[in-house]
Residue frames as a rotation matrix with the C-alpha (Angstrom) as fourth column:
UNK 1
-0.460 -0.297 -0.837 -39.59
0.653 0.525 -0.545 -16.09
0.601 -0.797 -0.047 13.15
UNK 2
0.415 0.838 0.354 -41.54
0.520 -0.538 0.663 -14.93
0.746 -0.091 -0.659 15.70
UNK 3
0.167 -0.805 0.570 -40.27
-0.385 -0.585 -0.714 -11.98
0.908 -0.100 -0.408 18.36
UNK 4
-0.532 -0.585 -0.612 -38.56
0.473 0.394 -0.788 -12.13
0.703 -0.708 0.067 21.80
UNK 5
0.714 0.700 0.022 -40.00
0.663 -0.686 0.301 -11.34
0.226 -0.200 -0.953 24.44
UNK 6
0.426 -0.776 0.466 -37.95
-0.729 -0.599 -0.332 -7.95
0.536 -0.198 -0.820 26.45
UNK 7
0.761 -0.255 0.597 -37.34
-0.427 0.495 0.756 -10.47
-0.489 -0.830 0.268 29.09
UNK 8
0.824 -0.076 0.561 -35.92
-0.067 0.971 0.230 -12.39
-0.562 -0.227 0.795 26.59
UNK 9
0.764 -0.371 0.528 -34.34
0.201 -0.640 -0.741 -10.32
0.613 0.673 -0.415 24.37
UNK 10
0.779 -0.412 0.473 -32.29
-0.611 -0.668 0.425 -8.64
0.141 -0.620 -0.772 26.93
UNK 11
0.625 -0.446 0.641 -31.00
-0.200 0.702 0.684 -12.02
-0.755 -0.555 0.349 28.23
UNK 12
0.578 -0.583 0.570 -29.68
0.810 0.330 -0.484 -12.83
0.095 0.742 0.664 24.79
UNK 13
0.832 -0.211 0.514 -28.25
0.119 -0.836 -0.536 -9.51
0.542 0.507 -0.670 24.36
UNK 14
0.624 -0.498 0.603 -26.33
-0.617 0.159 0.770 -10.20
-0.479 -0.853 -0.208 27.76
UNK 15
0.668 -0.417 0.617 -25.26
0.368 0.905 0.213 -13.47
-0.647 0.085 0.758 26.56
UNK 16
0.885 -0.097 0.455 -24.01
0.420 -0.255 -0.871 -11.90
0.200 0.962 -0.185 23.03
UNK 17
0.754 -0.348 0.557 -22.05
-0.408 -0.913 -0.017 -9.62
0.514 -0.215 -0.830 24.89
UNK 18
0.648 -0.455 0.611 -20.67
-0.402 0.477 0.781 -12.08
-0.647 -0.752 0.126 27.42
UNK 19
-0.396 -0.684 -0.612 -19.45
-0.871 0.490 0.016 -14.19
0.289 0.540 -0.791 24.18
UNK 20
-0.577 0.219 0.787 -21.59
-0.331 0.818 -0.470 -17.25
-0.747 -0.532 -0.400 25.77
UNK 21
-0.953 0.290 -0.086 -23.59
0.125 0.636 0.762 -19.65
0.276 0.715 -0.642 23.68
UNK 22
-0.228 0.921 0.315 -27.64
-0.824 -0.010 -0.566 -18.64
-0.518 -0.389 0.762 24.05
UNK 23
-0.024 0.815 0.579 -29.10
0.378 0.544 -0.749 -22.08
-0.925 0.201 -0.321 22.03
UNK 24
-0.314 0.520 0.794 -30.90
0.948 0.222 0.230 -22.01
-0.057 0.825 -0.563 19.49
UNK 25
-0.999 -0.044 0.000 -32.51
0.044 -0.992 0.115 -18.37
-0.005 0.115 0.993 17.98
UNK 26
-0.366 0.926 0.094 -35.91
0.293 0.019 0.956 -19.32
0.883 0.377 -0.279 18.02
UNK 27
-0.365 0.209 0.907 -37.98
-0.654 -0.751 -0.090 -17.52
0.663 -0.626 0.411 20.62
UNK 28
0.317 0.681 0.660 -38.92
-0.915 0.036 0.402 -19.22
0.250 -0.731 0.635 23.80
UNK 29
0.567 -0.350 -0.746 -36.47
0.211 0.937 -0.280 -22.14
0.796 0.001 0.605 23.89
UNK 30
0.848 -0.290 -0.444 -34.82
0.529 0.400 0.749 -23.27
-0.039 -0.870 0.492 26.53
UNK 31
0.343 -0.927 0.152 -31.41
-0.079 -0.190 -0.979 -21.44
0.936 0.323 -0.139 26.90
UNK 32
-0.061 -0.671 -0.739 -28.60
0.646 0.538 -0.542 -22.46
0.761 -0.510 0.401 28.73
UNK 33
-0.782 -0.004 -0.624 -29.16
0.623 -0.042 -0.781 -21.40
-0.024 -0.999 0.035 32.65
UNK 34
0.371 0.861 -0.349 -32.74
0.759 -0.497 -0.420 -19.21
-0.535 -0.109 -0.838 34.00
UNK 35
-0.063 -0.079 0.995 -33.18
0.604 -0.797 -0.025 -15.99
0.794 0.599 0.098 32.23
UNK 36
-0.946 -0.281 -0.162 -32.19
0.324 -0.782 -0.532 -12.47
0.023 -0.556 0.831 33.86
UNK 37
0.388 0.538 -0.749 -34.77
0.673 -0.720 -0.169 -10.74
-0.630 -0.438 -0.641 35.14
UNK 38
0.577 -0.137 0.805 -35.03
0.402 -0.810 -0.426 -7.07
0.711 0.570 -0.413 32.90
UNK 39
0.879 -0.476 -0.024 -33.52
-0.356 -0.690 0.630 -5.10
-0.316 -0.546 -0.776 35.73
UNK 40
0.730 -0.654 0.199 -30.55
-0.286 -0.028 0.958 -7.35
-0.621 -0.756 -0.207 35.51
UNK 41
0.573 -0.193 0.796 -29.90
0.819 0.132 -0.558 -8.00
0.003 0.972 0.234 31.84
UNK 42
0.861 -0.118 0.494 -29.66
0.230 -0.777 -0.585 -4.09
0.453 0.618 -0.642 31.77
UNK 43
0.943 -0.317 0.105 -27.61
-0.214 -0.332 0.919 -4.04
-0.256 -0.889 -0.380 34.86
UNK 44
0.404 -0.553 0.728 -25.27
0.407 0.822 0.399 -6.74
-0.819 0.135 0.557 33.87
UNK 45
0.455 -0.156 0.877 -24.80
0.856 -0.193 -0.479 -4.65
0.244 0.969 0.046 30.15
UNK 46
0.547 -0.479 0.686 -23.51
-0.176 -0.867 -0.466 -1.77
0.818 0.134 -0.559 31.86
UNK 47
0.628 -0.762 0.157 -21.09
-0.104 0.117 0.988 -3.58
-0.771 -0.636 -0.006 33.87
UNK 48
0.636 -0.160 0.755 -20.31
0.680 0.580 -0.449 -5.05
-0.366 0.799 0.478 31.05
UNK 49
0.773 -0.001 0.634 -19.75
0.437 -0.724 -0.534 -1.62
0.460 0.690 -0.559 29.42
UNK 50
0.632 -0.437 0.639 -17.68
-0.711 -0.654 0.256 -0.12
0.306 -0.617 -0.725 32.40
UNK 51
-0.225 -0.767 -0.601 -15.24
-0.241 0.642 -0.728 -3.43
0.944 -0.019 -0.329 32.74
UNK 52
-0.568 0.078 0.819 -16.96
-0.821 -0.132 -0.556 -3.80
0.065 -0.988 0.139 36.22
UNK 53
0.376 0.869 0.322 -18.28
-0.926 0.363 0.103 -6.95
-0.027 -0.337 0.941 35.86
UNK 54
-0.247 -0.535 0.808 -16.57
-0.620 0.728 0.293 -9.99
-0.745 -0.428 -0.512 37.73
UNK 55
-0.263 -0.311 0.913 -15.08
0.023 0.944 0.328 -12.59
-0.965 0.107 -0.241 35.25
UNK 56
0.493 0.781 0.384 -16.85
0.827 -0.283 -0.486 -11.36
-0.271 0.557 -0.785 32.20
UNK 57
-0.680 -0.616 -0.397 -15.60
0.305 -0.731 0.611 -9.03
-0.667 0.294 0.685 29.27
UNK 58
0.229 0.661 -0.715 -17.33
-0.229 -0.677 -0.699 -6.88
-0.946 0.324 -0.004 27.12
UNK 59
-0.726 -0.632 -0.270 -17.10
-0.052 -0.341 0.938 -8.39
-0.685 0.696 0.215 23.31
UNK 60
-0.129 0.589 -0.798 -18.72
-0.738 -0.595 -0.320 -7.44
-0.663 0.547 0.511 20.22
UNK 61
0.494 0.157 0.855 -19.82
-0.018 0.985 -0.171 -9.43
-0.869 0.070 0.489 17.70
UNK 62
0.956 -0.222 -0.192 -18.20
-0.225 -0.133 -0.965 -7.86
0.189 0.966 -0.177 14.93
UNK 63
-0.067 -0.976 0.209 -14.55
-0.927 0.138 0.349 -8.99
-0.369 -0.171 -0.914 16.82
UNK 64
0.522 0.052 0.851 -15.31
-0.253 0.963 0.097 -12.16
-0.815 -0.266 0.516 15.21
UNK 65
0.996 0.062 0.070 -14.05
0.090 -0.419 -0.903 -10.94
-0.026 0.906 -0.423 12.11
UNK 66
0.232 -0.881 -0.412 -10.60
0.101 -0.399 0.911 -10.83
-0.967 -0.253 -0.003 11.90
UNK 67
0.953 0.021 -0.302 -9.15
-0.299 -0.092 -0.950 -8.97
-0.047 0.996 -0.082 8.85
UNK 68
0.230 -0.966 0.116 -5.75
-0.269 0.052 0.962 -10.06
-0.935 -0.252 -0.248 7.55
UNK 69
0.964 0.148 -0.219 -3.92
-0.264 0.522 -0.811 -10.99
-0.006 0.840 0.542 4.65
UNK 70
0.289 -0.893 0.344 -0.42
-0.122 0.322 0.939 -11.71
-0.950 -0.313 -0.016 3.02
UNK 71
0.996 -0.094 0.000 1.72
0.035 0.371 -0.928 -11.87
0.087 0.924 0.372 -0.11
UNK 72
0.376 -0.859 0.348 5.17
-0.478 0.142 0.867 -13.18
-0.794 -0.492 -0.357 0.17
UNK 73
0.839 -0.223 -0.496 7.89
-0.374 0.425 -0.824 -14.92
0.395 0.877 0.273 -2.25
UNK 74
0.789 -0.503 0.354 10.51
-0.520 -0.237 0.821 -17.16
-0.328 -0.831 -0.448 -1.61
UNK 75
-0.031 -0.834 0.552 12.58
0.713 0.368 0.597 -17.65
-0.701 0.412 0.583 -4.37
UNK 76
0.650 0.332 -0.684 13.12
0.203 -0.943 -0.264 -14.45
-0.732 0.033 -0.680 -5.60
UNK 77
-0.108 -0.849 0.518 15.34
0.756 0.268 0.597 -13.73
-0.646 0.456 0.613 -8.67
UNK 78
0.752 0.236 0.616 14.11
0.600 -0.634 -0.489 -10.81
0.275 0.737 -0.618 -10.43
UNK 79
-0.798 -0.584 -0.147 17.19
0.599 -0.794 -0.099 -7.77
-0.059 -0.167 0.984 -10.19
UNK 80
0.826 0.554 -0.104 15.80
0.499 -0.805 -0.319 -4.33
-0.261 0.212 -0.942 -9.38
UNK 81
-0.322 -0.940 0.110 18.35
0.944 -0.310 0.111 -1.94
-0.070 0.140 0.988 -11.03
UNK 82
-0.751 -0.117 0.649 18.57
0.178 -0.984 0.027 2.09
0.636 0.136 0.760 -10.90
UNK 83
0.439 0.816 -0.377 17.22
0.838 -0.220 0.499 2.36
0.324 -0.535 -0.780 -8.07
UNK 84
0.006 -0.238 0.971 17.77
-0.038 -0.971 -0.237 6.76
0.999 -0.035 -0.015 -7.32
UNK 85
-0.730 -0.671 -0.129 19.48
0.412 -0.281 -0.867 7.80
0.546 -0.686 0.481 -4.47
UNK 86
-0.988 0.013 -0.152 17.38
0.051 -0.910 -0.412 9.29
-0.144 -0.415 0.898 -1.57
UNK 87
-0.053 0.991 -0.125 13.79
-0.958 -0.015 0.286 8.46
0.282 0.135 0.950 -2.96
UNK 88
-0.537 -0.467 0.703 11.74
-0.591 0.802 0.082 5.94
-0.602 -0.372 -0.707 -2.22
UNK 89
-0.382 0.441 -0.812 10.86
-0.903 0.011 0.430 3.61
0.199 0.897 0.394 -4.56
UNK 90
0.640 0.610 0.466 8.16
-0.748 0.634 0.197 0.46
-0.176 -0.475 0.862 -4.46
UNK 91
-0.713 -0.280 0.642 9.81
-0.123 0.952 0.279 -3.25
-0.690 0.120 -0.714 -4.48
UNK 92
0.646 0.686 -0.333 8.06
-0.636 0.243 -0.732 -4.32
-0.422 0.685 0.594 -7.96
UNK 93
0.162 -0.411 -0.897 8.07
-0.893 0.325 -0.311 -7.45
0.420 0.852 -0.314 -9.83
UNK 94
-0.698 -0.652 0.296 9.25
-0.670 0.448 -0.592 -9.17
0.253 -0.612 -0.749 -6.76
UNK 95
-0.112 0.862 0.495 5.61
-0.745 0.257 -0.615 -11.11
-0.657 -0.438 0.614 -5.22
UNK 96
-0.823 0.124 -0.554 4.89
-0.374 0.615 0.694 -14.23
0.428 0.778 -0.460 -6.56
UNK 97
-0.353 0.794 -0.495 1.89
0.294 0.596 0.747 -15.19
0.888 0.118 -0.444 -4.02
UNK 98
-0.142 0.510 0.848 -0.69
-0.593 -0.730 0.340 -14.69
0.793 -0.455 0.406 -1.94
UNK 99
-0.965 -0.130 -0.230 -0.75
0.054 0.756 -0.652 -16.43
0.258 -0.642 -0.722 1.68
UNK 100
-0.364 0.851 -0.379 -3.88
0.916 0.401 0.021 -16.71
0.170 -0.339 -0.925 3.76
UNK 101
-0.975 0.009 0.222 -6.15
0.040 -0.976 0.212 -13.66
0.219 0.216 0.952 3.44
UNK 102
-0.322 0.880 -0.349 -9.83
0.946 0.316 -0.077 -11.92
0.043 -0.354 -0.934 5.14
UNK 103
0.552 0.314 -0.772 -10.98
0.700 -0.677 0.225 -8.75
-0.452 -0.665 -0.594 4.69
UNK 104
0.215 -0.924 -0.316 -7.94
-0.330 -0.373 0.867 -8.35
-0.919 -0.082 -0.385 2.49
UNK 105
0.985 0.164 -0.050 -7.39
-0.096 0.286 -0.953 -8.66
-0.142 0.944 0.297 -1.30
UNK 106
0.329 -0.894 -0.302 -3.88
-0.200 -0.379 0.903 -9.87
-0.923 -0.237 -0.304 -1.82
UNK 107
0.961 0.161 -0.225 -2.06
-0.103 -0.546 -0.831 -8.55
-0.257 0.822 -0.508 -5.28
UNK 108
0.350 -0.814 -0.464 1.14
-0.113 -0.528 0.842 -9.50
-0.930 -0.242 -0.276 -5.77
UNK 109
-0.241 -0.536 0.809 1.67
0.921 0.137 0.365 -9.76
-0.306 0.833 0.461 -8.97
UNK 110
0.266 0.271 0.925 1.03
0.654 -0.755 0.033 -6.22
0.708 0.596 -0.379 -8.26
UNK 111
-0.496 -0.776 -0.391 3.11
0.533 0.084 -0.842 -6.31
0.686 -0.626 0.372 -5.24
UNK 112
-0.723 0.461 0.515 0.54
-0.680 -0.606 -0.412 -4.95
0.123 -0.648 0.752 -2.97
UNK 113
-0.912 0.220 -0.346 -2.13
0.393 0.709 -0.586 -5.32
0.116 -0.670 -0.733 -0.59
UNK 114
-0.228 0.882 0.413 -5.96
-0.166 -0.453 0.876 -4.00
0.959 0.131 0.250 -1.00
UNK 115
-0.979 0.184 -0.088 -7.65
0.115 0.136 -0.984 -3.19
-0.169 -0.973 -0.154 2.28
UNK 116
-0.415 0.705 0.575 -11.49
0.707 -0.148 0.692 -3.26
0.573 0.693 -0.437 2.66
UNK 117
0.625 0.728 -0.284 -12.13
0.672 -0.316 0.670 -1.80
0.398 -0.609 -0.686 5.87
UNK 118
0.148 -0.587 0.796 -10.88
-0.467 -0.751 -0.467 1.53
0.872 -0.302 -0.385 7.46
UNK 119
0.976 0.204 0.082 -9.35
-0.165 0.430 0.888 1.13
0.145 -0.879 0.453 11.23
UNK 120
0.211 -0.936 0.281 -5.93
-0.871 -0.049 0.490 0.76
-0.445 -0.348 -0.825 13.27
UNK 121
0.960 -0.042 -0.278 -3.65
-0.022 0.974 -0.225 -1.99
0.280 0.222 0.934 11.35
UNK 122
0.196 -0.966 0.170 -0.69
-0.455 0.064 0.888 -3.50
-0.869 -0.251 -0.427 12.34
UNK 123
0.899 -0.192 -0.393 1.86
-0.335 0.274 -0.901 -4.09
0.281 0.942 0.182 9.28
UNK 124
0.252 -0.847 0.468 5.13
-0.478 0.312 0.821 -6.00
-0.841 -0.431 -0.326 10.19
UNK 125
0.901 -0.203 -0.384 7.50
-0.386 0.028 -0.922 -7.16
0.198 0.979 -0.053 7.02
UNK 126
0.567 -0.721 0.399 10.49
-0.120 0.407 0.906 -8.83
-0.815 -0.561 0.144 6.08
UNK 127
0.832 0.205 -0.516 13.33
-0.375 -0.476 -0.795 -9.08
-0.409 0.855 -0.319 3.56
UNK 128
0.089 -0.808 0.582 16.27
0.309 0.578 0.755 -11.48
-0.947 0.112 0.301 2.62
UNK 129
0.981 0.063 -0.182 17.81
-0.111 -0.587 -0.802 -9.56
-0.157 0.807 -0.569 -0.15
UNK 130
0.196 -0.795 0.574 20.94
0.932 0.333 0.143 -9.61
-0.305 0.507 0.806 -2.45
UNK 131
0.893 0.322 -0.313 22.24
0.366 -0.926 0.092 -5.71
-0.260 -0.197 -0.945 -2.59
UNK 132
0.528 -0.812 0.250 24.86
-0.236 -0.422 -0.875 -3.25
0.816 0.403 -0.414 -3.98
UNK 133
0.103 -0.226 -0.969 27.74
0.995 0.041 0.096 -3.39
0.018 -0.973 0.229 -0.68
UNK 134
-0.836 -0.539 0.099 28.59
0.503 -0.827 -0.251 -0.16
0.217 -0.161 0.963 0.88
UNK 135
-0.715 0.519 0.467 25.10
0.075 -0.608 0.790 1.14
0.695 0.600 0.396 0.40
UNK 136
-0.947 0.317 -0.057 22.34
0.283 0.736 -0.614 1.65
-0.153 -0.598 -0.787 2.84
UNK 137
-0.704 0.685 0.184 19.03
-0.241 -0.475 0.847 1.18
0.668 0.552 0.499 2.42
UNK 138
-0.819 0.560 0.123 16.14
-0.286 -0.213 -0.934 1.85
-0.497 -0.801 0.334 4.44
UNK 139
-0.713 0.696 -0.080 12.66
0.030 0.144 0.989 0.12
0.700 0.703 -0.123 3.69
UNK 140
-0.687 0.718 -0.114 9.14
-0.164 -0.306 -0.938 1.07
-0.708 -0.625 0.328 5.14
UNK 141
-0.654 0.571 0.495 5.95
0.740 0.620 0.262 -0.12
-0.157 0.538 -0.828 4.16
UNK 142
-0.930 0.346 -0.126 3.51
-0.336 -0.937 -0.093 2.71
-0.151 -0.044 0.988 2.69
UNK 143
-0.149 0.913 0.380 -0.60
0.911 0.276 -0.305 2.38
-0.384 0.301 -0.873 2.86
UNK 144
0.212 0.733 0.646 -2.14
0.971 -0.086 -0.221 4.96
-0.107 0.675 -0.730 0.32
UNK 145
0.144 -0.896 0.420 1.22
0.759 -0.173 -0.628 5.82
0.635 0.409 0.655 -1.10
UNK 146
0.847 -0.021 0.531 1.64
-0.443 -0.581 0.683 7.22
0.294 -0.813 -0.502 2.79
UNK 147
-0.067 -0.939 -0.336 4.73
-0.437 0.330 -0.836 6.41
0.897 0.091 -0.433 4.22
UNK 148
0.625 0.651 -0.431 4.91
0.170 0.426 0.889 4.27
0.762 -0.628 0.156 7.70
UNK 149
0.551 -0.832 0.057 7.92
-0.329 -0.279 -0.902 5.46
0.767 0.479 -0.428 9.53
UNK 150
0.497 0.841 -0.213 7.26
-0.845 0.525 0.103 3.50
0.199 0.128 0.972 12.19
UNK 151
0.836 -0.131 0.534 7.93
0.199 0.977 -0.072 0.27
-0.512 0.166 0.843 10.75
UNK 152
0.842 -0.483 -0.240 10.86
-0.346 -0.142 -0.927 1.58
0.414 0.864 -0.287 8.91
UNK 153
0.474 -0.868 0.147 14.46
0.398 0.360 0.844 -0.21
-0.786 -0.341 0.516 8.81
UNK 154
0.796 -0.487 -0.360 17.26
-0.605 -0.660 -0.445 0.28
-0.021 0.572 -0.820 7.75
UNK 155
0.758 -0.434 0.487 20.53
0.511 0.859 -0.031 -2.00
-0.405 0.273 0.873 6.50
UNK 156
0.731 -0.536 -0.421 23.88
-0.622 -0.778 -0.090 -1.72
-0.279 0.328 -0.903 5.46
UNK 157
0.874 -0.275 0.401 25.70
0.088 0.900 0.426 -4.63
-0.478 -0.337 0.811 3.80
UNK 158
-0.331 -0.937 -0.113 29.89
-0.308 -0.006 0.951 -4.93
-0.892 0.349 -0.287 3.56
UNK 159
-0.848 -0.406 0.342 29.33
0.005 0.638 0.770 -7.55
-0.531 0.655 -0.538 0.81
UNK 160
-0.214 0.849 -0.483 26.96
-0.962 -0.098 0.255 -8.91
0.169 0.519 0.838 -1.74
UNK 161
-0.798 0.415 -0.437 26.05
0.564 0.771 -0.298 -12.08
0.213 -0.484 -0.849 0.02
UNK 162
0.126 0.917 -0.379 22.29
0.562 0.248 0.789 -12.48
0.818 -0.312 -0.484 1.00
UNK 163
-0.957 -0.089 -0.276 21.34
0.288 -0.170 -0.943 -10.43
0.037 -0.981 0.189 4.37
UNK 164
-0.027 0.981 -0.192 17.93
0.766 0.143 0.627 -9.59
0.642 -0.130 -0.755 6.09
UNK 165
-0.964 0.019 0.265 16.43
-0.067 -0.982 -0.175 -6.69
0.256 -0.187 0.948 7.19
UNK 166
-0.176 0.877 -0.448 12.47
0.715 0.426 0.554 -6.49
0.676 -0.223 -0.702 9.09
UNK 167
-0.981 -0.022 0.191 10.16
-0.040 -0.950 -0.310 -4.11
0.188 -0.312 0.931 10.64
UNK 168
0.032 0.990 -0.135 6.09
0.930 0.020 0.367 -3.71
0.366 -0.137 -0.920 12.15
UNK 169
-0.985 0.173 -0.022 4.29
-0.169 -0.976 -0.135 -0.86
-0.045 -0.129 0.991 13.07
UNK 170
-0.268 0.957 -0.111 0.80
0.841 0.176 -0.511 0.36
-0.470 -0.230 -0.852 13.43
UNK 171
-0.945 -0.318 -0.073 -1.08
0.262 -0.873 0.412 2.57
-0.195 0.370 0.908 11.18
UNK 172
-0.285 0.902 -0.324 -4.55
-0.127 -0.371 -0.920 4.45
-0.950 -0.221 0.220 10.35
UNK 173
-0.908 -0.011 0.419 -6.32
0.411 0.175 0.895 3.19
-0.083 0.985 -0.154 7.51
UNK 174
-0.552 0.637 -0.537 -9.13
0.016 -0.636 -0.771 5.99
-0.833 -0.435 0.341 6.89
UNK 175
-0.253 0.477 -0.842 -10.18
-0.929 0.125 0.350 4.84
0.272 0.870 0.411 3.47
UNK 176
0.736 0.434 0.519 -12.11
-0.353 0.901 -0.252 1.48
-0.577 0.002 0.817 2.79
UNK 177
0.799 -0.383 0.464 -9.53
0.509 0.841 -0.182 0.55
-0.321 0.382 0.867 0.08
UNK 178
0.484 -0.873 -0.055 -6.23
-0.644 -0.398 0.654 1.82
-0.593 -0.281 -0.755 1.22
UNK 179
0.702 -0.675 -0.225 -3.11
0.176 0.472 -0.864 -0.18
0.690 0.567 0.450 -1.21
UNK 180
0.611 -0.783 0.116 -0.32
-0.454 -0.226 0.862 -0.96
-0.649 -0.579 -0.494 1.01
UNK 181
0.681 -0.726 -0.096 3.44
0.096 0.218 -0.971 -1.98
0.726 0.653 0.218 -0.55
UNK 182
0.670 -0.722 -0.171 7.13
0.269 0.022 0.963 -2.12
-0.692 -0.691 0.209 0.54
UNK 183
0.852 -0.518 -0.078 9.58
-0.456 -0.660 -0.597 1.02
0.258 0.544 -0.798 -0.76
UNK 184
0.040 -0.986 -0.163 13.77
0.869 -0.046 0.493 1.01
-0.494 -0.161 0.855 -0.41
UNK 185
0.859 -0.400 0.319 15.73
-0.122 -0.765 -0.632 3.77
0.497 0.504 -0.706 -0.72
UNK 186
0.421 -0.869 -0.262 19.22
0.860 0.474 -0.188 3.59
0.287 -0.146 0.947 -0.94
UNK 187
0.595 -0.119 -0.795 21.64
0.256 -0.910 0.327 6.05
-0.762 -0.398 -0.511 0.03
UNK 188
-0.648 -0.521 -0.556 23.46
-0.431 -0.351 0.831 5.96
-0.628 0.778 0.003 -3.06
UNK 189
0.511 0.782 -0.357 21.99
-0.859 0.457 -0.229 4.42
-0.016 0.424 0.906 -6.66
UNK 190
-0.607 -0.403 0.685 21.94
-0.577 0.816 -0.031 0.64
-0.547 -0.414 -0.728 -6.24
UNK 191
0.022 0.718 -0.695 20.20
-0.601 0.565 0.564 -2.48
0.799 0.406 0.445 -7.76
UNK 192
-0.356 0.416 0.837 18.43
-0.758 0.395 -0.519 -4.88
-0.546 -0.819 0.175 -4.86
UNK 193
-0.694 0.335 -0.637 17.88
-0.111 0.825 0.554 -8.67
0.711 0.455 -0.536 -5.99
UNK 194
0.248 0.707 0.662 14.34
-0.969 0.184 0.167 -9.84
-0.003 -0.683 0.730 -3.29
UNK 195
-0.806 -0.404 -0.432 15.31
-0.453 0.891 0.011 -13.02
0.381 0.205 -0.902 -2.58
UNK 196
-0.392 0.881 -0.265 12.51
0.819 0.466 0.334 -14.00
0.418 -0.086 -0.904 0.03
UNK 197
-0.847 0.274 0.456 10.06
-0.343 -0.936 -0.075 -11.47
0.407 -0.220 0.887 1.13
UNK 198
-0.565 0.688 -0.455 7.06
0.823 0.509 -0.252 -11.12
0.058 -0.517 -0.854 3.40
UNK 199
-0.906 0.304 0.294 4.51
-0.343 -0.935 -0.090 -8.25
0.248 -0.182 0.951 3.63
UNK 200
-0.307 0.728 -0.613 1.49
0.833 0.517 0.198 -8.87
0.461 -0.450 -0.765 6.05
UNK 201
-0.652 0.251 0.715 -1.39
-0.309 -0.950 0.051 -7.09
0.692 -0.188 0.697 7.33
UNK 202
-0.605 0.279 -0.746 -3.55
0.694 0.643 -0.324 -7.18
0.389 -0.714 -0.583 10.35
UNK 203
-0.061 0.807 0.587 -6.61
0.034 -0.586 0.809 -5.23
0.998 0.069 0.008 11.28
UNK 204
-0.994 -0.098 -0.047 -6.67
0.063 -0.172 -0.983 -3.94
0.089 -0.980 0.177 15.36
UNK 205
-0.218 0.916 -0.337 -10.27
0.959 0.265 0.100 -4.24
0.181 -0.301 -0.936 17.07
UNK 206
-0.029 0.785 -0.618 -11.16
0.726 -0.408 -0.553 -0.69
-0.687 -0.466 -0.558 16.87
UNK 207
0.311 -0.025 0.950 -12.45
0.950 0.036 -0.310 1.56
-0.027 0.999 0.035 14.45
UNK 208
-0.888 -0.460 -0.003 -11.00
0.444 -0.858 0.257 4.81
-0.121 0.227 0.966 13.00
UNK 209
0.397 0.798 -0.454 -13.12
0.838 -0.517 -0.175 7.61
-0.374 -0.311 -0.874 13.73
């Protein structure tokens, strides 16, 4: 393909930025309203840049990207048992599937999540669970076997009837392929049936530096 001119270049580059449809990529087609003038392409890009330009935001093209995934179950029945007092330990066994996923490798029949890209994520969980009584236990989701504290709850049930427990947060993922999971620790030793679970991730528009 052959190049742009600057004149024309620029204008796309505007447009890109704006988020606006330019047409077709071939050079010298028609695109949707007159081209900018160079001064004002460049002008127009550093409003752009400085939020100073009426109606009109500044977005990238990589924001088209959204990462995310998911692995959830919702007929749990496996029993975790001896679980130790005071520590936390991962929720295994429990995952039976992955939901909708970009960017994001979900594992649960390794009860975890694979990230690919470093950057601010938001993690937000959930748990319907079958539990020693008397006991409480506190879960928090951990990326690269980091705790999140955060997102961390915490539970205490009278009985052994079914109850729910849920938490989100926001964390730094400085590796490309960070492993996230979901711990419990009891306050005494207990055994924890998962009945349904959720564990979900979500990539924030900006990167970790």
């Amino acid at each position: 393909m052959a190049d742009y001119s600057k004149k024309e270049a620029l204008d796309r580059i505007v447009r890109i930025l704006m988020d606006k449809e330019a047409g077709s990529a071939t050079p010298d087609t028609t695109l949707q309203d007159e081209l900018r003038s160079e001064d004002k392409s460049v002008s127009d890009i550093a409003k752009l840049m400085a939020d100073a330009l009426s109606g009109e935001n500044l977005f990238f093209p990589a924001q088209s990207r959204q990462d995310y995934g998911l692995i959830y179950t919702w007929t749990g029945t496996a029993t975790i048992t001896g679980l130790t007092a005071d520590v936390f330990t991962k929720i295994t066994g429990t995952f039976q599937n992955s939901g909708y996923c970009d960017g994001v490798t979900g594992q649960p029949t390794n009860d975890r999540l694979l990230l690919s890209r470093t950057g601010y994520w938001f993690v937000d969980w959930q748990l319907s669970f079958i539990g020693s009584p008397d006991i409480t236990y506190r879960v928090e989701p951990y990326h690269a076997a980091l705790g999140t504290p955060q997102a961390v709850a915490e539970i205490t049930p009278a009985a052994s009837g079914t109850v729910s427990i849920s938490g989100c947060g926001i964390f730094i993922a400085s590796g490309t392929s960070e492993l996230i999971d979901l711990r419990v620790n009891p306050s005494a030793t207990a055994w924890l049936v998962p009945r349904a679970v959720q564990l979900r991730v979500l990539r924030m528009h900006k990167q970790y530096n």
